[in-house]
N, C-alpha and C positions, 0 to 999 in steps of 0.2 A: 411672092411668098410661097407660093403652091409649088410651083417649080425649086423653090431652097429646099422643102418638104421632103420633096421628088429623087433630091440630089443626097439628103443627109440619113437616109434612112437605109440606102443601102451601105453608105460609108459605114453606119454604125453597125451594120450585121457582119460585116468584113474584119471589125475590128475585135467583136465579139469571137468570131469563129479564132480569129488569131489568139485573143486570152487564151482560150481555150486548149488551139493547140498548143501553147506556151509553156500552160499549167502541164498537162499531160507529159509530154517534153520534160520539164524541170523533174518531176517526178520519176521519170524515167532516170534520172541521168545523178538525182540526188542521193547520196550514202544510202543504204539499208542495215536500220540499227534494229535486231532480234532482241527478244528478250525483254519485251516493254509490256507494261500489264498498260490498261489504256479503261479507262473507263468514264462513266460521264456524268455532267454534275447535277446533282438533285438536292433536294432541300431535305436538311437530318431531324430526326425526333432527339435534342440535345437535350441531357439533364442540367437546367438553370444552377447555379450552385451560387454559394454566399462564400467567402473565404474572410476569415480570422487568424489574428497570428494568436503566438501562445508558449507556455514554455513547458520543456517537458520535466515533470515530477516524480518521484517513485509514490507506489501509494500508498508504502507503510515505511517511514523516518525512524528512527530511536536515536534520541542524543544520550550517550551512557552520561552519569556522572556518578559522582561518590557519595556514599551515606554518612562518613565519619574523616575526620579529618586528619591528613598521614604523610610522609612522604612516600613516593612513587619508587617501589626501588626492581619491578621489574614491568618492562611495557613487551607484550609479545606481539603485537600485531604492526602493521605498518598501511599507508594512505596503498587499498588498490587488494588488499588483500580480500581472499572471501572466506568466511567465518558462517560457522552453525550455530546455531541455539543452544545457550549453554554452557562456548566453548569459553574456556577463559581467555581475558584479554589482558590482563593487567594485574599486578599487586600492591601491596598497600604495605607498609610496615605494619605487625600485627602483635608489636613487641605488648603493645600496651593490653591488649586485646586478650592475648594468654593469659597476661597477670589475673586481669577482670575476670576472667574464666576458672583459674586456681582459686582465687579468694571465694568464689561463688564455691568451688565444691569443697571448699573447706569446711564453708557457713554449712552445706546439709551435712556432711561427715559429725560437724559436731551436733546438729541438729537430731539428729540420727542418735546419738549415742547420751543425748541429753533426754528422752524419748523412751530410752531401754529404761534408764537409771527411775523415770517417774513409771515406766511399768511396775519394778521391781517394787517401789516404794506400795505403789496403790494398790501391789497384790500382797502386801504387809497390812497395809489398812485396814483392805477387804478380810484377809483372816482375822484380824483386833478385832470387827467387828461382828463376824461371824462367833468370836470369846466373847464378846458381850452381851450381844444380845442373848446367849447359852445364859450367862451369869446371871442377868434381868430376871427369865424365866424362872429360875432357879431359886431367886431371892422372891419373885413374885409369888410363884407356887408357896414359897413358905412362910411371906406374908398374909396368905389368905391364912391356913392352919394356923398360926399365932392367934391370928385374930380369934378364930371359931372359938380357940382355947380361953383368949382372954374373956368372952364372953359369958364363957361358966367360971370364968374366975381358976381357973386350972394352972393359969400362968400369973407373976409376976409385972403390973404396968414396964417398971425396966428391963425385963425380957423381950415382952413386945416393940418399948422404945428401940432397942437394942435390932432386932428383925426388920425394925421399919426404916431404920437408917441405912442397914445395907441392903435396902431396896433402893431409895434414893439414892445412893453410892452408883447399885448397878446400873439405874435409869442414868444418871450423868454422865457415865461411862458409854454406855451407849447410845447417848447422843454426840459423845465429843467423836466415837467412833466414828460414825453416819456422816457426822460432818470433816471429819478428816479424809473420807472419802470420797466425800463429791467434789472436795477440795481439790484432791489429786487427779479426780477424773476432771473436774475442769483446768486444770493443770496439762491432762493430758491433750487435751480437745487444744489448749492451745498452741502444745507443742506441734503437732499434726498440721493445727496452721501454718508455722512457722517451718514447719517443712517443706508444705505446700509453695510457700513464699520462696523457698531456699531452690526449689527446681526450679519455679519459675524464673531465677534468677540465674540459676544455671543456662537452663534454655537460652535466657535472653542473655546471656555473654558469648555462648555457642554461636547464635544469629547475629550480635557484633564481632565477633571474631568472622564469620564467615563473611561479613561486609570487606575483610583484608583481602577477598580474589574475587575482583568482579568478570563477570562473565556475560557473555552474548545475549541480549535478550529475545533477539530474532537472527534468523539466518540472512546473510545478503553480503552488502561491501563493505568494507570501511570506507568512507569517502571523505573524511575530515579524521584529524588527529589533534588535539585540542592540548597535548600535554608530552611528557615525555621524563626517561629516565630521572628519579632525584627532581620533579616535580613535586611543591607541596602541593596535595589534593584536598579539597575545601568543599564541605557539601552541598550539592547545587553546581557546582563547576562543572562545563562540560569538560568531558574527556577524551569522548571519541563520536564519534557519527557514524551511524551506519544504516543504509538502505537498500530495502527487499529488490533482489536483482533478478527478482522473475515478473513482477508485475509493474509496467511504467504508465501512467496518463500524461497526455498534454491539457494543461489547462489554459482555456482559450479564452479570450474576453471580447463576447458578444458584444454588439450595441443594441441596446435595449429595445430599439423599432425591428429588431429581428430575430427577439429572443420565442415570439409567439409562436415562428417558422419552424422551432428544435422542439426536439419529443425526447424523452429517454428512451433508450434502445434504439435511436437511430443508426444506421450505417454511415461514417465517414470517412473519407479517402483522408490521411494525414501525409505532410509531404517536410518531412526534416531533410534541411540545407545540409548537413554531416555526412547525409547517406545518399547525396546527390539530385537524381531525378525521380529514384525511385518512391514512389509512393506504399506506405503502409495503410492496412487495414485496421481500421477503430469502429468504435462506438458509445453512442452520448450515456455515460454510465453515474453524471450528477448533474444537476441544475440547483448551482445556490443560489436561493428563492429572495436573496436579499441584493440592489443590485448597488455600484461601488458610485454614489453620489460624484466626486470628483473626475469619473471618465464615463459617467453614465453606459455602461457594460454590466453584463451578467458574465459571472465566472463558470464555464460550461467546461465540466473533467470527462475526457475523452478516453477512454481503456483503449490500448495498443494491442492486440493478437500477437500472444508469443511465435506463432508459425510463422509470422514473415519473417523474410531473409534479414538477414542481417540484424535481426533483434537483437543480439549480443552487442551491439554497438551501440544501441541506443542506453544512454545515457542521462542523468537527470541534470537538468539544466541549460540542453541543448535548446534553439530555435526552431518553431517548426510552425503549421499553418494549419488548419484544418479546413476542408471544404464540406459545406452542409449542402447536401441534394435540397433544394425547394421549391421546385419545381420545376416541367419542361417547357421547350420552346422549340420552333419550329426556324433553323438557318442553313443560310448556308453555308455546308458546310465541307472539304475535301481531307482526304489525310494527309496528315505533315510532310511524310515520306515524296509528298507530289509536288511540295514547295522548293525552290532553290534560289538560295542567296548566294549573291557576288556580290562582294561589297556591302553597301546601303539599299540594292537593289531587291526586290522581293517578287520573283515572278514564277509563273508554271508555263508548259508547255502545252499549247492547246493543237489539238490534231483535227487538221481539217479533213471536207470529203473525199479529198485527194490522199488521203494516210500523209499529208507532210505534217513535219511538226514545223511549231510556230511560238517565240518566245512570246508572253505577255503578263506585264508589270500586274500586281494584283497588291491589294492592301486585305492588310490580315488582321485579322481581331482576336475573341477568347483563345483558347488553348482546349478544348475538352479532352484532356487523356490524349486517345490517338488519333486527334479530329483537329483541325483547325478552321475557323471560323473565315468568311470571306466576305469583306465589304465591298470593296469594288475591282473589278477584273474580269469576273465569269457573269455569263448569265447561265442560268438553268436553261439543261439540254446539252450543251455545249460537250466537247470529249478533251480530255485530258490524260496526260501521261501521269500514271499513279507511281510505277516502281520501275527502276531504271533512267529517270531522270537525267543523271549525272553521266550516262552514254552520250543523251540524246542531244546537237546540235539545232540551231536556225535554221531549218527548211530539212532538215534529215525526213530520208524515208522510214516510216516506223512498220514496223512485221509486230503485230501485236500478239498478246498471250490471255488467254482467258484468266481470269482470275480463278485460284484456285477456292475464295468464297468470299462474296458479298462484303462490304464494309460496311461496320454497324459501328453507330455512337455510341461512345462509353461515357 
């Protein structure tokens, strides 16, 4: 056995020195691919994240419809168009509307001239009884002197009867006066109503006449059209759609074992299928507090950042996902840009002490931004080709390039 010992220990250092110069050899003699960034694998600080799907909304809707009931005899807007506040959209037949409006300023015209006619009168009154009550006075004064007379017997009892009657006269007179006047003044006080009544009625044919051109109630799109030319319009009907095309949310539906993890004002990465890969900028701008019994979810309305690119595309009613930061983890993990798929096949380049490169098959997990996750294939430490990949062959010599900065998890 001593002597097998004796025999296989130097076979095996001969065979070593031969690897050796094998490897040196192959390395020598294998392609030189420039241009490779080469770096090596370590464990990332990932931000854990929850993903919800969701639809995107605008955050202020207005469905027009009609106040009075008409046929539709001019439509000026169309589905796509953008409209201001205000602008008009549509008309009404307003035939009926004008009549309502004449007849109203007829009632104060006449209102008005029925008004003058109780002035004129009540300032006849007011003189009759400005004469009477003169006359009162007059017959009063001379009631008293009868009297004085009649009590030295100076006068005649039918002289005095006679003085005392048109006292009474003048008194009856001056009260038919007094009350023919406040007659007229409440006469007037009602006419003054019925004036009153007669604008307000004006007013209020002017505001249904003006229901014949409806107009924009906010600025944004039309996005539905609910009607059209010689449409009869019926109040409550919608007629048009329109929403604010500067401010969009997606509204995403939590499940309720993860609604404790979302805060308002969170930051979250939103990722609509329309606009590709790219990911927009949000954040959590409602939480309604009440949550949907039949899919046990909370409705969480995420605000979209007009700066991102492509905001103008974004749309209400599109698909899209929200990812909620909640908390980190420690994987591993390498950048996408280092992975290469043939096929079904998912592998990286690993570069050994000898600068060869070397295929090997890896299984991949999350996705973080511009990180991908690695289950099995690397261990930590290990060096890998990060950028240039698709140069690089099985056993190619790699010339590596410093990176020009650090890869960090997003």
């Amino acid at each position: 056995m001593k002597n097998l010992l004796k025999i296989s220990l130097p076979i095996l250092a001969l065979v070593g020195a031969a690897s050796c110069a094998s490897n040196k050899e192959n390395s020598t003699k294998s392609p030189l691919v420039q241009g490779v960034t080469v770096e090596t694998v370590r464990r990332q600080s990932i931000d854990e994240t929850y993903e919800a799907v969701g639809t995107v909304r605008a955050k202020a809707t207005s469905v027009v419809s009609s106040k009075i009931m008409g046929n539709i005899v001019s439509m000026r807007v169309r589905e796509g168009d953008a409209v201001r506040a205000g602008q008009i959209l549509l008309e009404i037949d307003g035939r009926e509307a004008r009549i309502q409006t004449g007849k109203s300023n007829a009632g104060l015209v006449e209102m008005n001239n029925a008004l003058d006619e109780v002035d004129r009168s009540l300032k006849a009154a007011e003189s009759q009884q400005s004469a009477s009550e003169a006359n009162r006075r007059f017959a009063a004064s001379t009631f008293q002197r009868y009297q004085r007379l009649l009590q030295r017997q100076s006068i005649s009892p039918q002289e005095f009867d006679e003085v005392k009657a048109k006292l009474e006269i003048a008194e009856a007179e001056t009260e038919r006066s007094r009350r023919m006047t406040q007659s007229l003044q409440a006469k007037r006080r009602q006419m003054l109503a019925r004036i009153d009544q007669a604008k307000a009625d004006v007013a209020s044919s002017r505001v249904y006449s003006s229901f014949t051109r409806i107009g924009a109630p906010i600025s944004g799109l039309v996005v539905a059209r609910q009607a059209d030319t010689g449409y009869m319009a019926v109040p409550g009907m919608p007629l048009l759609t329109i929403e604010s095309g500067t401010d969009y949310r997606l509204e995403a539906a939590v499940q309720e074992s993860r609604i404790t993890t979302i805060h308002l004002h969170d930051p979250v990465r939103v990722l609509i299928d329309a606009l590709g890969s790219q990911e927009l900028d949000g954040r959590v701008v409602e939480i309604v507090p009440a949550a949907d019994p039949a899919s046990r979810t909370y409705l969480v309305k995420i605000g979209l950042s007009p700066l991102s690119n492509n905001y103008q595309v974004v749309r209400s009613g599109l698909y899209g996902k929200a990812r909620f930061v909640v908390g980190q983890t420690q994987v591993l993990a390498i950048p996408s840009s280092a992975v290469v798929e043939r096929g079904q096949l998912t592998s990286v380049f690993v570069v050994d002490q000898a600068g060869l490169a070397h295929m090997r098959l890896v299984q991949t997990g999350k996705t973080y931004n511009e990180m991908i996750e690695i289950l099995s294939g690397l261990q930590e430490g290990e060096r890998f080709v990060v950028e240039g990949a698709t140069k690089v062959n099985e056993g190619s010599r790699v010339s590596e390039t410093v990176p020009a900065s650090p890869v960090a998890a997003k």
